[in-house]
C-alpha positions in Angstrom: 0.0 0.0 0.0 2.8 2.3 0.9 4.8 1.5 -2.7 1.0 2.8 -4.2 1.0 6.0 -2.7 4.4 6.9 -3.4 3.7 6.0 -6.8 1.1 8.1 -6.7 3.1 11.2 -5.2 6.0 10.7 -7.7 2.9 10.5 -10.6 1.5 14.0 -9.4 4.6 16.1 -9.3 5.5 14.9 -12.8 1.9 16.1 -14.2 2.4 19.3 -11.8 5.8 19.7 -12.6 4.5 19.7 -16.9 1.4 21.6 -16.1 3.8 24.5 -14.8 6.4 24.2 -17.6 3.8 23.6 -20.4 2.1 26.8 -19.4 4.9 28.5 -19.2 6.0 28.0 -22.7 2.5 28.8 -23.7 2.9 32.6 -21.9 6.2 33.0 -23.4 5.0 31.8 -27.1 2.2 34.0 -26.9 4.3 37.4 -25.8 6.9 36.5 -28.5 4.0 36.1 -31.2 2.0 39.0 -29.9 5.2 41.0 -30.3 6.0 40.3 -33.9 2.3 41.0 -35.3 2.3 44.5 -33.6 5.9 45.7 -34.2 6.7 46.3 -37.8 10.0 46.4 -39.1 11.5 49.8 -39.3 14.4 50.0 -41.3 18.0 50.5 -39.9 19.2 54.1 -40.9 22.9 54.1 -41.6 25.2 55.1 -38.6 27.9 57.8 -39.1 30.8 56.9 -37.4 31.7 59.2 -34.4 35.4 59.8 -33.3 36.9 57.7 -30.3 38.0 59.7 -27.3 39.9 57.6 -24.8 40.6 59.0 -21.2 44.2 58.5 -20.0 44.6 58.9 -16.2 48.1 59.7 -14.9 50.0 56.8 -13.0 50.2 58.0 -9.7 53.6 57.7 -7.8 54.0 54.5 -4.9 54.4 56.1 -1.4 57.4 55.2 0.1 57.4 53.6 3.5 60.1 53.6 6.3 61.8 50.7 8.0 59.3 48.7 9.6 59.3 49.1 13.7 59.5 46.5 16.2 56.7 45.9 18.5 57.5 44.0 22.1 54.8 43.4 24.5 55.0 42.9 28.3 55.6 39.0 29.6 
């Protein structure tokens, strides 16, 4: 009796688990169709080219450090 009921669970999340992705694929087909009817193509107008500028940051110079110190602590 126990080996029918988890057949059972294992057979509902699989038809859950298609329901879920079958109606997703159904929202997503629809948006992509529903786009395409209402959109037209527009034609691409040609792009002039427009110069490069690059910005070039100074390299700043490394701080020099002194000698490390020593540190004791009390025993």
């Amino acid at each position: 009796m126990a080996l029918l009921g988890f057949l059972y669970l294992i057979l509902t999340f699989a038809i859950c688990f298609a329901l879920v992705h079958l109606i997703k694929l159904a929202v997503v087909g629809f948006i992509s169709t529903k786009r395409k009817k209402n959109t037209p193509p527009e034609p691409k107008p040609e792009k002039k080219t427009e110069p490069v500028y690059y910005i070039v940051e100074k390299k700043r110079a490394r701080k020099s450090y002194s000698q490390p110190r020593e540190i004791q602590f009390k025993k």
